[in-house]
Structures are given as structure tokens and as C-alpha cells.
PDB file as gemmi writes it, atoms N, CA and C in Angstrom:
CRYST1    1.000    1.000    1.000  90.00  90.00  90.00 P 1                      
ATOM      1  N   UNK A   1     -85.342 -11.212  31.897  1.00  0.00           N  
ATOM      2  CA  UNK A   1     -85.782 -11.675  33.196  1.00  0.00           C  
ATOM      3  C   UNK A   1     -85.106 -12.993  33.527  1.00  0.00           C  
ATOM      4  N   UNK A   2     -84.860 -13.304  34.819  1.00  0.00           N  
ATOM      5  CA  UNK A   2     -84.156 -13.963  35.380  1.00  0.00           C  
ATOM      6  C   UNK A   2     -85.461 -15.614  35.444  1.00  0.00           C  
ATOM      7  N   UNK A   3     -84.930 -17.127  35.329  1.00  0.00           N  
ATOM      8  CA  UNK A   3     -85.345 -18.217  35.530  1.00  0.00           C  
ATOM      9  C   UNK A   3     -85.814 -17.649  36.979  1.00  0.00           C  
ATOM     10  N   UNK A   4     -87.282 -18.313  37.611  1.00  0.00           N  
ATOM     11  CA  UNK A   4     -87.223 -18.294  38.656  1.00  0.00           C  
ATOM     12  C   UNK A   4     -86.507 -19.738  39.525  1.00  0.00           C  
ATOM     13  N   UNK A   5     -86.218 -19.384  40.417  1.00  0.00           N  
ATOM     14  CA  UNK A   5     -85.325 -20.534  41.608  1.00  0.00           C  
ATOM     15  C   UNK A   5     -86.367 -21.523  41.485  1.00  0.00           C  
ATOM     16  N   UNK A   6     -85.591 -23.089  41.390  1.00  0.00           N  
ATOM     17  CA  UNK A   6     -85.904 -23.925  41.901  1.00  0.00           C  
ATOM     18  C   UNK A   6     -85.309 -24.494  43.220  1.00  0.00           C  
ATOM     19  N   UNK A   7     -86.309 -24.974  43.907  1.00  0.00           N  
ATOM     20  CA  UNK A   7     -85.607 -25.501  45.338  1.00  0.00           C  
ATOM     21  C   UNK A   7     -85.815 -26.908  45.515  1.00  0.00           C  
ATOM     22  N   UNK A   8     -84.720 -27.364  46.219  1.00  0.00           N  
ATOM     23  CA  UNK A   8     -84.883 -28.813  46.665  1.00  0.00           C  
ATOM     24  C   UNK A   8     -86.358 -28.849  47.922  1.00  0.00           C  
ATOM     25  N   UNK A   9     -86.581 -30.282  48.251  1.00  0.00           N  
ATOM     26  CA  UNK A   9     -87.387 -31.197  49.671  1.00  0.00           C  
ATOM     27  C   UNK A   9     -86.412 -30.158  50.699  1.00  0.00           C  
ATOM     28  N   UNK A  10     -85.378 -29.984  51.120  1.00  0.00           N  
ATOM     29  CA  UNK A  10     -84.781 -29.558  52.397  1.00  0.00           C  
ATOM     30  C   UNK A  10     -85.052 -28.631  52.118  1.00  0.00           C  
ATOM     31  N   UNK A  11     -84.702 -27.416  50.790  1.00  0.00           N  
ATOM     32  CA  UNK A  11     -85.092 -26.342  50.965  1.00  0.00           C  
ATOM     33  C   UNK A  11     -86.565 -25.712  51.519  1.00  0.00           C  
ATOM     34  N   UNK A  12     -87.635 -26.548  50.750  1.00  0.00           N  
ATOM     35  CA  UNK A  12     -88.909 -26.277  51.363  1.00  0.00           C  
ATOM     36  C   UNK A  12     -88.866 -26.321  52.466  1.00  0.00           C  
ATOM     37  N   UNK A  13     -88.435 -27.190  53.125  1.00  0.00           N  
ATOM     38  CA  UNK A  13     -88.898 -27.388  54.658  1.00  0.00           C  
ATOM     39  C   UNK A  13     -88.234 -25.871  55.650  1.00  0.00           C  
ATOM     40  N   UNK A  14     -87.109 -25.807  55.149  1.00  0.00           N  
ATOM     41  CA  UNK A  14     -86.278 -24.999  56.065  1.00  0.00           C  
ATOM     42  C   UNK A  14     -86.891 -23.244  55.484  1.00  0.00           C  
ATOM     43  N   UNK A  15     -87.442 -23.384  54.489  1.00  0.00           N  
ATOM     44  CA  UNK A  15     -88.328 -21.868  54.015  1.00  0.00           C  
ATOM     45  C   UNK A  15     -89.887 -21.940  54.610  1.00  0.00           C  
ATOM     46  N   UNK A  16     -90.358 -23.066  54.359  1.00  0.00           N  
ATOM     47  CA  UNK A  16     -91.948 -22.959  54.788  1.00  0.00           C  
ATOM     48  C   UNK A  16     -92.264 -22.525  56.290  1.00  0.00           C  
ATOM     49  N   UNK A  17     -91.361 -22.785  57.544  1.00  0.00           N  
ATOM     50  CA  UNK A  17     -91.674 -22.494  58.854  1.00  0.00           C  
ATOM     51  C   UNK A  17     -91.295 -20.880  58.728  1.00  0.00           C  
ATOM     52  N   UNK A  18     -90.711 -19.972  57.460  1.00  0.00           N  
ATOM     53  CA  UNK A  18     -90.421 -19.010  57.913  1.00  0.00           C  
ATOM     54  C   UNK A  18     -91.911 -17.987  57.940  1.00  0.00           C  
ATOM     55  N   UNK A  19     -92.237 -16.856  58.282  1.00  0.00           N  
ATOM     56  CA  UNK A  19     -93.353 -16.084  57.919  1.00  0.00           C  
ATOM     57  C   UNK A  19     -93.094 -15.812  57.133  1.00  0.00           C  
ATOM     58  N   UNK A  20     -94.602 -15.249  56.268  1.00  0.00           N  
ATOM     59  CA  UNK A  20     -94.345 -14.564  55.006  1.00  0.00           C  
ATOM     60  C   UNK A  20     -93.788 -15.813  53.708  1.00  0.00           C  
ATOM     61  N   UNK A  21     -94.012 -16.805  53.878  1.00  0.00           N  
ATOM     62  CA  UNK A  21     -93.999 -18.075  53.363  1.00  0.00           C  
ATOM     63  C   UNK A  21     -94.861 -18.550  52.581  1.00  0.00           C  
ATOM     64  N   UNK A  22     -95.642 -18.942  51.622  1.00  0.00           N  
ATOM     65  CA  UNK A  22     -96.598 -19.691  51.271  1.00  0.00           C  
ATOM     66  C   UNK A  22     -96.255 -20.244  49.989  1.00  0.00           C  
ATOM     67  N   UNK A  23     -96.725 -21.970  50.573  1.00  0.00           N  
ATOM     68  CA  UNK A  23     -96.689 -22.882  50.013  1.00  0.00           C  
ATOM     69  C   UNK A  23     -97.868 -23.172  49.002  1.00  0.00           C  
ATOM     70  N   UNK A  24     -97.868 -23.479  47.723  1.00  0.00           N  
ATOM     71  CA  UNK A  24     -99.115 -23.851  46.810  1.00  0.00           C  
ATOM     72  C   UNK A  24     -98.997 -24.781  45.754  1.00  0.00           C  
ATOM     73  N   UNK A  25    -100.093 -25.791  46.328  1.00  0.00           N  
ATOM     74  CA  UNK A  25    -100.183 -26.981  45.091  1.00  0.00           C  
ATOM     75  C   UNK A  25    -100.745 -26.588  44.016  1.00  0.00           C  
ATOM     76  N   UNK A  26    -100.756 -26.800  43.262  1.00  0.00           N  
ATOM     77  CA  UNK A  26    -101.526 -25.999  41.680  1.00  0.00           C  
ATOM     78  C   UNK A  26    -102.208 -27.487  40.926  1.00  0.00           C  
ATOM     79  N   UNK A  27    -102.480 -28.823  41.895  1.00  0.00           N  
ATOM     80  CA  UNK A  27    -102.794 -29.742  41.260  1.00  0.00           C  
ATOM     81  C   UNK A  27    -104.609 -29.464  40.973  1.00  0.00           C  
ATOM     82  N   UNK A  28    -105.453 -30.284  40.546  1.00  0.00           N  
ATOM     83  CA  UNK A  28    -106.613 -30.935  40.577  1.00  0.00           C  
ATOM     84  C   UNK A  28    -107.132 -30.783  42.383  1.00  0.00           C  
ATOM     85  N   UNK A  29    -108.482 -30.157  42.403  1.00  0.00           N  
ATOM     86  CA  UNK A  29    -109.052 -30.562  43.607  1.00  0.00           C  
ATOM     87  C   UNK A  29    -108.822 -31.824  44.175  1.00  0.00           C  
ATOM     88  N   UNK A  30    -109.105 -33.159  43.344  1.00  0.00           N  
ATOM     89  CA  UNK A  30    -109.072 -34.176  43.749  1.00  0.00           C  
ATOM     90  C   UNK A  30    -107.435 -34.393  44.463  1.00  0.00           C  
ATOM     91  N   UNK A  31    -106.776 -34.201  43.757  1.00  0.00           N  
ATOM     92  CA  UNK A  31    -105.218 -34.651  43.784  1.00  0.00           C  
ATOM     93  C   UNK A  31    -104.948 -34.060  45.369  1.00  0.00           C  
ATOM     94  N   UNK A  32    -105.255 -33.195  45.871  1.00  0.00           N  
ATOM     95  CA  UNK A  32    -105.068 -32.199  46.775  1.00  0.00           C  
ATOM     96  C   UNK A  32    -105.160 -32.162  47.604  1.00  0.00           C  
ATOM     97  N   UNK A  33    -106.523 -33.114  47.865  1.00  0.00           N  
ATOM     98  CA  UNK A  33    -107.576 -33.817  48.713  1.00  0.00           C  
ATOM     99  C   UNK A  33    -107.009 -34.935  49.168  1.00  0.00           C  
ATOM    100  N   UNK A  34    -106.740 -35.838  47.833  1.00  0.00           N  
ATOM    101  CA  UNK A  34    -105.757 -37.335  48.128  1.00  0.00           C  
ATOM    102  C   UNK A  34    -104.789 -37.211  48.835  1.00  0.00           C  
ATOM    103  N   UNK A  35    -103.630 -35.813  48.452  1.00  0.00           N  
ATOM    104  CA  UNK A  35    -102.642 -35.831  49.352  1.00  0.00           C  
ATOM    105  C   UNK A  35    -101.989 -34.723  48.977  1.00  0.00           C  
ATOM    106  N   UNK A  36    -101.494 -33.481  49.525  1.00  0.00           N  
ATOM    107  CA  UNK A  36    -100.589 -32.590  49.609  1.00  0.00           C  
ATOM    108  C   UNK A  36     -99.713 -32.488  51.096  1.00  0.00           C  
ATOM    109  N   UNK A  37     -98.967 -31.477  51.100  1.00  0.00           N  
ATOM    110  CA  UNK A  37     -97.902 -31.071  51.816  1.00  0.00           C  
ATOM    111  C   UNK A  37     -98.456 -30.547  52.381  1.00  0.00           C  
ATOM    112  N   UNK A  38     -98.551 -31.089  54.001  1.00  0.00           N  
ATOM    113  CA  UNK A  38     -99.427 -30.186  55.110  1.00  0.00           C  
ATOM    114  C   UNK A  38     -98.186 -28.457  55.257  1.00  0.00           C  
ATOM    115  N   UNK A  39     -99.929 -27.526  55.436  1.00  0.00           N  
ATOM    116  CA  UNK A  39     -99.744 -26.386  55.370  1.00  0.00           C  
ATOM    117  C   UNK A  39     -99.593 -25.550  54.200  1.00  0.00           C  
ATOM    118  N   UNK A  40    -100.071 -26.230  53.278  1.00  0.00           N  
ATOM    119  CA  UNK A  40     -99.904 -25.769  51.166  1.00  0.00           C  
ATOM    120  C   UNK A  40    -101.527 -25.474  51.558  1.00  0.00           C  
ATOM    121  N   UNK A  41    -101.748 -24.643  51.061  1.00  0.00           N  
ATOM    122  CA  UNK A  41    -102.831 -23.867  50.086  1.00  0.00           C  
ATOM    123  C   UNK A  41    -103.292 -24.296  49.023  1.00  0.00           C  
ATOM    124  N   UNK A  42    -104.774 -24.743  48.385  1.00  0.00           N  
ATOM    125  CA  UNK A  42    -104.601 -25.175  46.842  1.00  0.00           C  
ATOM    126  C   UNK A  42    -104.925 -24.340  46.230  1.00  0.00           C  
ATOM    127  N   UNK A  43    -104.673 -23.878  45.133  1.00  0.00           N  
ATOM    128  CA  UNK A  43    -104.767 -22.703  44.030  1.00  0.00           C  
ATOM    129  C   UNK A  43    -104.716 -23.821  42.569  1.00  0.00           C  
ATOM    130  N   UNK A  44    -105.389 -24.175  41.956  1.00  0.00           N  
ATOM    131  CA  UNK A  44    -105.451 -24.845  40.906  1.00  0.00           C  
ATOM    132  C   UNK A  44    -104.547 -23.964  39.690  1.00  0.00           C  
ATOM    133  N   UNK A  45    -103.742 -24.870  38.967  1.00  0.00           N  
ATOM    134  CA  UNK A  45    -102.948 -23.703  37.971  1.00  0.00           C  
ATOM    135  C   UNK A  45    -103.749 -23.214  37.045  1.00  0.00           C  
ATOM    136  N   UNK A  46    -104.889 -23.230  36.881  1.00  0.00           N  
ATOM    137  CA  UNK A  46    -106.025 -22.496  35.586  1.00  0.00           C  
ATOM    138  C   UNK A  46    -106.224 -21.801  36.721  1.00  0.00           C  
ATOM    139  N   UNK A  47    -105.782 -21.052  38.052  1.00  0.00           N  
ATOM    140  CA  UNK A  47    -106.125 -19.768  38.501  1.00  0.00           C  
ATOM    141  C   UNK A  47    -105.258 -19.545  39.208  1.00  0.00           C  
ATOM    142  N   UNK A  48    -104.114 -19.159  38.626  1.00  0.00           N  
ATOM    143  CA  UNK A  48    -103.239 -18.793  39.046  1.00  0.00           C  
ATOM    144  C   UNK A  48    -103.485 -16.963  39.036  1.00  0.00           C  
ATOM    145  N   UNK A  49    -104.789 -16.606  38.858  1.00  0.00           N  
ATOM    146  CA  UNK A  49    -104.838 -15.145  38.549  1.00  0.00           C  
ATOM    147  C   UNK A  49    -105.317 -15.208  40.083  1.00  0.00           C  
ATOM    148  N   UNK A  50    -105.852 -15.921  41.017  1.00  0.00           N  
ATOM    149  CA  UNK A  50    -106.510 -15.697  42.234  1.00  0.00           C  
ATOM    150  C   UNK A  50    -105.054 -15.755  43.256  1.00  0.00           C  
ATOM    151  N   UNK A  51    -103.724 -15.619  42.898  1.00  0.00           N  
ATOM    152  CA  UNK A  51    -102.375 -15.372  43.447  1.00  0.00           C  
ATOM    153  C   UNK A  51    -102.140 -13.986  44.001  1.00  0.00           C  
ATOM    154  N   UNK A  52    -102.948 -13.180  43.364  1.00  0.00           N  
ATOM    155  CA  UNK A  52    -102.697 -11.623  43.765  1.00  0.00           C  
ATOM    156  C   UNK A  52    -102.903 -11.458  45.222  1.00  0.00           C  
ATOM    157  N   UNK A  53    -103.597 -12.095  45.890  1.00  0.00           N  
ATOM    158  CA  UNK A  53    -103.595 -12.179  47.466  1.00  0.00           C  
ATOM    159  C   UNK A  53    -102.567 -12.577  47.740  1.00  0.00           C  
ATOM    160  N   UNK A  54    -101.569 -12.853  47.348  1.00  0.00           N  
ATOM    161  CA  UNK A  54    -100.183 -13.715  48.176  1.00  0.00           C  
ATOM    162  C   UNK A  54     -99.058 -12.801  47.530  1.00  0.00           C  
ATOM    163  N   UNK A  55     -99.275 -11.558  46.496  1.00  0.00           N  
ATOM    164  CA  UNK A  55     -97.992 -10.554  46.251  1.00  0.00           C  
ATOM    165  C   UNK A  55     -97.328 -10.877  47.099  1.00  0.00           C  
ATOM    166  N   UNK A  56     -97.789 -10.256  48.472  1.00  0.00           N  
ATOM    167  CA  UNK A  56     -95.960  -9.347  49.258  1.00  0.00           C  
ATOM    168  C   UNK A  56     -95.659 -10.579  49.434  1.00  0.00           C  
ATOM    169  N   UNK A  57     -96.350 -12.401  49.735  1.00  0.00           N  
ATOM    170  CA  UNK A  57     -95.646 -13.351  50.662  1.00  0.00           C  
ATOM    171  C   UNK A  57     -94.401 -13.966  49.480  1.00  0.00           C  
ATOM    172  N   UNK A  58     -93.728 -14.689  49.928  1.00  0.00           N  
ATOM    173  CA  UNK A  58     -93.210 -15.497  49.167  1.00  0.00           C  
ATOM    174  C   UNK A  58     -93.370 -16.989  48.532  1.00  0.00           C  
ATOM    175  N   UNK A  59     -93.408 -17.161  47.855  1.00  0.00           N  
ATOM    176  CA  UNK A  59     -94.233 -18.648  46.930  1.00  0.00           C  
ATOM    177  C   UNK A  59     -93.523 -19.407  46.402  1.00  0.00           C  
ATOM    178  N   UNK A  60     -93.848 -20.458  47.294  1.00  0.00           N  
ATOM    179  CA  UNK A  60     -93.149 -21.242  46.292  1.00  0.00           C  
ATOM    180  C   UNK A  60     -94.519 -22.917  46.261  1.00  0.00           C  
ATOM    181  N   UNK A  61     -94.171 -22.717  44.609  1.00  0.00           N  
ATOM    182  CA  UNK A  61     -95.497 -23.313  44.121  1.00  0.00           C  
ATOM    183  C   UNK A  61     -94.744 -25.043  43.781  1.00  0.00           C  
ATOM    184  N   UNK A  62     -95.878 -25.728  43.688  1.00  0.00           N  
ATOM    185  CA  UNK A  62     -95.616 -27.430  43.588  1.00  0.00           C  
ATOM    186  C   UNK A  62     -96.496 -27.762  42.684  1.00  0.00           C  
ATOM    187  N   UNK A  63     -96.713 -29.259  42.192  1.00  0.00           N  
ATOM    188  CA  UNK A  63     -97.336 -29.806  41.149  1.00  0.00           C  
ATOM    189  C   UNK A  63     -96.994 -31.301  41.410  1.00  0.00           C  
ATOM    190  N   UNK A  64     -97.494 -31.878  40.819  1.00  0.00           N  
ATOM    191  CA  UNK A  64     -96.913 -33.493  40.476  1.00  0.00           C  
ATOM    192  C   UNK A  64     -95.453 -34.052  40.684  1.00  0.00           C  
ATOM    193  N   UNK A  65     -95.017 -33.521  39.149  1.00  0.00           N  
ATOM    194  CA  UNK A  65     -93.529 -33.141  39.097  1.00  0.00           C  
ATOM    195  C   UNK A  65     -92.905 -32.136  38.849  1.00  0.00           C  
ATOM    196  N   UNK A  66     -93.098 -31.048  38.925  1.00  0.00           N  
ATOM    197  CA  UNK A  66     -92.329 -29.738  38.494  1.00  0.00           C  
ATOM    198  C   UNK A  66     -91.723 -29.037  37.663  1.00  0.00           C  
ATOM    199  N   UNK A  67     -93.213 -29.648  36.667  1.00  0.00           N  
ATOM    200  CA  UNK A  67     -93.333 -29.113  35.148  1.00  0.00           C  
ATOM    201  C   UNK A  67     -93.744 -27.981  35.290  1.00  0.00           C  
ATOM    202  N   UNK A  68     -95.201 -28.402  35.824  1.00  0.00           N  
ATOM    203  CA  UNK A  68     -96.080 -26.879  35.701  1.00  0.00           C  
ATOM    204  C   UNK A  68     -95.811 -25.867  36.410  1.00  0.00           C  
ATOM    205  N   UNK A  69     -95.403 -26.377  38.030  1.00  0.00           N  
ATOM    206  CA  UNK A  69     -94.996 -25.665  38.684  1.00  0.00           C  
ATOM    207  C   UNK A  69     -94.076 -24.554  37.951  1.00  0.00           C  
ATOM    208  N   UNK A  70     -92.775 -25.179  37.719  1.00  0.00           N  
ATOM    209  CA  UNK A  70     -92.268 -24.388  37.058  1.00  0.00           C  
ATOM    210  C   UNK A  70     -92.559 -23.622  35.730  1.00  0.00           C  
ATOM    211  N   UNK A  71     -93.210 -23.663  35.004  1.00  0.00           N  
ATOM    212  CA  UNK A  71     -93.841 -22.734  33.924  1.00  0.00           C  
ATOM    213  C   UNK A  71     -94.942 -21.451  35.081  1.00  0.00           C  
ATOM    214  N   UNK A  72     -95.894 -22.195  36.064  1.00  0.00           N  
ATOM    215  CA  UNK A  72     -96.563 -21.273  36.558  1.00  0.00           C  
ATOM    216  C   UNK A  72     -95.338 -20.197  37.359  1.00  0.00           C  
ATOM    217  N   UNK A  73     -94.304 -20.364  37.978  1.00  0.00           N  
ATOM    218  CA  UNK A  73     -93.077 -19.856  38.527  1.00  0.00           C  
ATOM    219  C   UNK A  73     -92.875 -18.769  37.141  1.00  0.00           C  
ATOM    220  N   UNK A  74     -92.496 -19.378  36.451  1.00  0.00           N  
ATOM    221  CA  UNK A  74     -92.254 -18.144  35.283  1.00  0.00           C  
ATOM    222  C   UNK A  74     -93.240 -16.944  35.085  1.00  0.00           C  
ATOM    223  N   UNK A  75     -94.135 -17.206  34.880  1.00  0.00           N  
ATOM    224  CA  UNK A  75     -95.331 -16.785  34.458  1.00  0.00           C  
ATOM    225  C   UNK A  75     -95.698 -15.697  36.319  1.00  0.00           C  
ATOM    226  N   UNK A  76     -95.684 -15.984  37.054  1.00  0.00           N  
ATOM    227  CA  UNK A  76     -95.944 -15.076  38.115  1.00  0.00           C  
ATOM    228  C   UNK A  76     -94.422 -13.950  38.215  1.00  0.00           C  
ATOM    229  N   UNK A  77     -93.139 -14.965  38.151  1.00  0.00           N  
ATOM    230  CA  UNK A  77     -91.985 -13.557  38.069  1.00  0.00           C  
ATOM    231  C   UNK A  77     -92.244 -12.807  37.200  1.00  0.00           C  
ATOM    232  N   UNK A  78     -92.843 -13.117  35.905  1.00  0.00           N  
ATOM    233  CA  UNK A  78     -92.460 -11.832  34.750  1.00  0.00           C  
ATOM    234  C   UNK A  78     -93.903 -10.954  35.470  1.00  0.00           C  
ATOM    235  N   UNK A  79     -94.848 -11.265  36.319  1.00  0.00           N  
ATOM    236  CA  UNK A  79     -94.932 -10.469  37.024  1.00  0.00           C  
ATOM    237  C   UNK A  79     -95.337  -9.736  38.038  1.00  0.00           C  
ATOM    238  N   UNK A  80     -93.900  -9.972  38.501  1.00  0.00           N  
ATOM    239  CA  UNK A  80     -92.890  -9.652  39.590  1.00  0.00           C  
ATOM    240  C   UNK A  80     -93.069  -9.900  41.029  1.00  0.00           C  
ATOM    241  N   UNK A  81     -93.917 -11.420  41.037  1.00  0.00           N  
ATOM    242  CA  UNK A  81     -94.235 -12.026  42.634  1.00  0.00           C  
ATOM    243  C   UNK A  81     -92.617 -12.802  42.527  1.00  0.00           C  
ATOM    244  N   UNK A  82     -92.116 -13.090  44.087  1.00  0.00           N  
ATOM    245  CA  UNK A  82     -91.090 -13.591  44.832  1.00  0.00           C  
ATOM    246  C   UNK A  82     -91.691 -15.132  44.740  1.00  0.00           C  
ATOM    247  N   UNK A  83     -91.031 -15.643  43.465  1.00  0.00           N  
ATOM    248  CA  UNK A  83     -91.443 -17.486  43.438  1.00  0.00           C  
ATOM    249  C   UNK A  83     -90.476 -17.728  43.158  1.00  0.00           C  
ATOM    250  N   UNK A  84     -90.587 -19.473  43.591  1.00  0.00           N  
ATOM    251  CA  UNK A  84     -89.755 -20.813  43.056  1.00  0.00           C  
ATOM    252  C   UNK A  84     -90.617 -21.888  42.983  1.00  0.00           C  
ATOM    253  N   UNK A  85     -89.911 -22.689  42.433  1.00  0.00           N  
ATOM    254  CA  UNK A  85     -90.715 -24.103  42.044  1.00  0.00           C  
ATOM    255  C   UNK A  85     -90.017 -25.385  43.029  1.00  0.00           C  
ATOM    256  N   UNK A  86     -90.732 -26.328  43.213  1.00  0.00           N  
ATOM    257  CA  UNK A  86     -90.374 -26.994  43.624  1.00  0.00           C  
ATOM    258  C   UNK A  86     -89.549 -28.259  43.028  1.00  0.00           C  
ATOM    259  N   UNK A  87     -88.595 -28.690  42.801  1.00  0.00           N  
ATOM    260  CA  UNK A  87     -88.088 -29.485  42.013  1.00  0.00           C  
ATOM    261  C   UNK A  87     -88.628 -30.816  42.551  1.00  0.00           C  
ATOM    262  N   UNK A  88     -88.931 -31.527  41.137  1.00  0.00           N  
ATOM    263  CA  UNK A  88     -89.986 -32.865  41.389  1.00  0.00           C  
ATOM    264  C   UNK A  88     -90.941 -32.860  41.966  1.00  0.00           C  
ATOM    265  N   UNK A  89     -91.761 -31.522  42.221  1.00  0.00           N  
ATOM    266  CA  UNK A  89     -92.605 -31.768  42.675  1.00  0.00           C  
ATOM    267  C   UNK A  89     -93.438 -32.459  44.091  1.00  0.00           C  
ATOM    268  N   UNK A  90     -94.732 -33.306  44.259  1.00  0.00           N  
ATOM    269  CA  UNK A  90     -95.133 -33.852  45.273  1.00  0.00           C  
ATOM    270  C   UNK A  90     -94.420 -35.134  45.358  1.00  0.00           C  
ATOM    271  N   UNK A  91     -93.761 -35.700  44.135  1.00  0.00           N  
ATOM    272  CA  UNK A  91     -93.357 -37.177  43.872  1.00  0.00           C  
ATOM    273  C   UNK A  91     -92.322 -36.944  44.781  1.00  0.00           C  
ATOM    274  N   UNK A  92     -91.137 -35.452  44.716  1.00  0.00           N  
ATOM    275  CA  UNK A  92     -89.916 -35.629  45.342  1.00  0.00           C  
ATOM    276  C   UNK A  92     -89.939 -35.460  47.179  1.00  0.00           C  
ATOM    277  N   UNK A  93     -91.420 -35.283  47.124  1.00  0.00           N  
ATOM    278  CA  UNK A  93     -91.312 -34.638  48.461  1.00  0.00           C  
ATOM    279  C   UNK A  93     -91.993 -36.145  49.384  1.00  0.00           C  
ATOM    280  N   UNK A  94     -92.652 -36.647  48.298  1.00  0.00           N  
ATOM    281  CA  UNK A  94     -93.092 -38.083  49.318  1.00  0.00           C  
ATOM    282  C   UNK A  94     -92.321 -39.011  49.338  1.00  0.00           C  
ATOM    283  N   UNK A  95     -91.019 -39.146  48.289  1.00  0.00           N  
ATOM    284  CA  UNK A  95     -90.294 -39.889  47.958  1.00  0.00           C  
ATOM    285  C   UNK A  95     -89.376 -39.794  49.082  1.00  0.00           C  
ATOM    286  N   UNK A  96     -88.540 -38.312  49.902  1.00  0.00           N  
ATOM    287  CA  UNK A  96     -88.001 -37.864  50.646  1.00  0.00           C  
ATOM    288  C   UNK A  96     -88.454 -38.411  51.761  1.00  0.00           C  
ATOM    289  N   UNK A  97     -90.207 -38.140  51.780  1.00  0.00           N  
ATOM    290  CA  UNK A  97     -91.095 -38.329  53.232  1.00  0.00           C  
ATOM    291  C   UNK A  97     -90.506 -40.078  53.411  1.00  0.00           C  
ATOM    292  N   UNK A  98     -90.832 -40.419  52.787  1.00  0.00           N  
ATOM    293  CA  UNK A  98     -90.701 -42.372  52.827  1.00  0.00           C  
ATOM    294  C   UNK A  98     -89.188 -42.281  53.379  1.00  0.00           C  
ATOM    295  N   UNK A  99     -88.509 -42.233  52.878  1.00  0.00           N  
ATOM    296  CA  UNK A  99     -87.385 -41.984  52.635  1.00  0.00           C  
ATOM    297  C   UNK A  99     -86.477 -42.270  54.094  1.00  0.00           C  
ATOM    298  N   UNK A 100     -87.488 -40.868  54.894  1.00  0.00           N  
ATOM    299  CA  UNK A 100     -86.821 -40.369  56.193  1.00  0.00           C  
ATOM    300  C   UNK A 100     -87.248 -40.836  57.385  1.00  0.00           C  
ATOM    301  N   UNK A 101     -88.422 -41.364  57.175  1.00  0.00           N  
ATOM    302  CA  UNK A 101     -89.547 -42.248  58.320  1.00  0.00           C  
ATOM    303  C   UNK A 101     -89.273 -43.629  58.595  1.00  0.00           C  
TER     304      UNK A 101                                                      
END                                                                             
């Protein structure tokens, strides 16, 4: 089986407006609450079994930094949902946000 894709901050952006899209933080309730990526879904990664509602969409999952993400990415291709991970995570995407504002 194939690594699943990691994607850059631009990539998300330019995939998330498409349909059939979904975005998911896999942090802590709290964390989620404090701050995610408007339009993400939270799915905590100890339930990543409650994903089966999002088969046909495409996923691409986030975390902190894009550790877990990416292990949970593995763990849904072997089997056989359409994921990627987000590289760096929420850090790379607020880091970007600051960044561009």
C-alpha cells in the first residue's frame, strides 16, 4: 500500500472549497474549541472509527503537527478511504494565517 499524500497550507485551501471535501481535526475537544480551521469537523483521533460517514468524501485530516494526522491517514487508506494529512499540521496553517494578514 501506497504512503497516504501529504499536502501543503495552499493545498488545503485550494481542495477544501471543492465538494465532496472534508476537512478533520483529530485534536482534544478543548484544542478545537480554542481554535481550528473554519469549516473542519472534529472527530477526536481515539474515534477515528466514527469516519465511516465520510467514505465516499475526501479527507484530509489535521492535528497539532502532523504526526498523528499522519499515522491516522495511514490507518484509514489501508482501509481504503481517499486521505491526506496535513503537513505541520494547525501550527503550519496559523503560521501561514499570520503570515498572510
Amino acid at each position: 500500500m501506497k504512503k497516504p499524500e501529504t499536502i501543503s497550507v495552499e493545498e488545503l485551501e485550494r481542495r477544501r472549497s471543492r465538494s465532496g471535501v472534508v476537512v478533520v481535526d483529530l485534536r482534544s475537544a478543548g484544542e478545537y474549541r480554542e481554535m481550528h480551521i473554519p469549516g473542519s469537523i472534529h472527530v477526536p483521533y481515539e474515534n477515528l472509527g466514527q469516519m465511516s460517514r465520510y467514505r465516499d468524501k475526501s479527507i484530509i485530516l489535521y492535528c497539532e503537527h502532523g504526526i498523528t494526522s499522519m499515522a491516522a491517514a495511514v490507518t484509514l487508506a489501508e482501509r481504503g478511504y481517499r486521505v491526506s494529512s496535513l503537513k505541520g499540521g494547525i501550527q503550519a496553517y496559523m503560521a501561514k494565517r499570520e503570515h498572510t494578514s
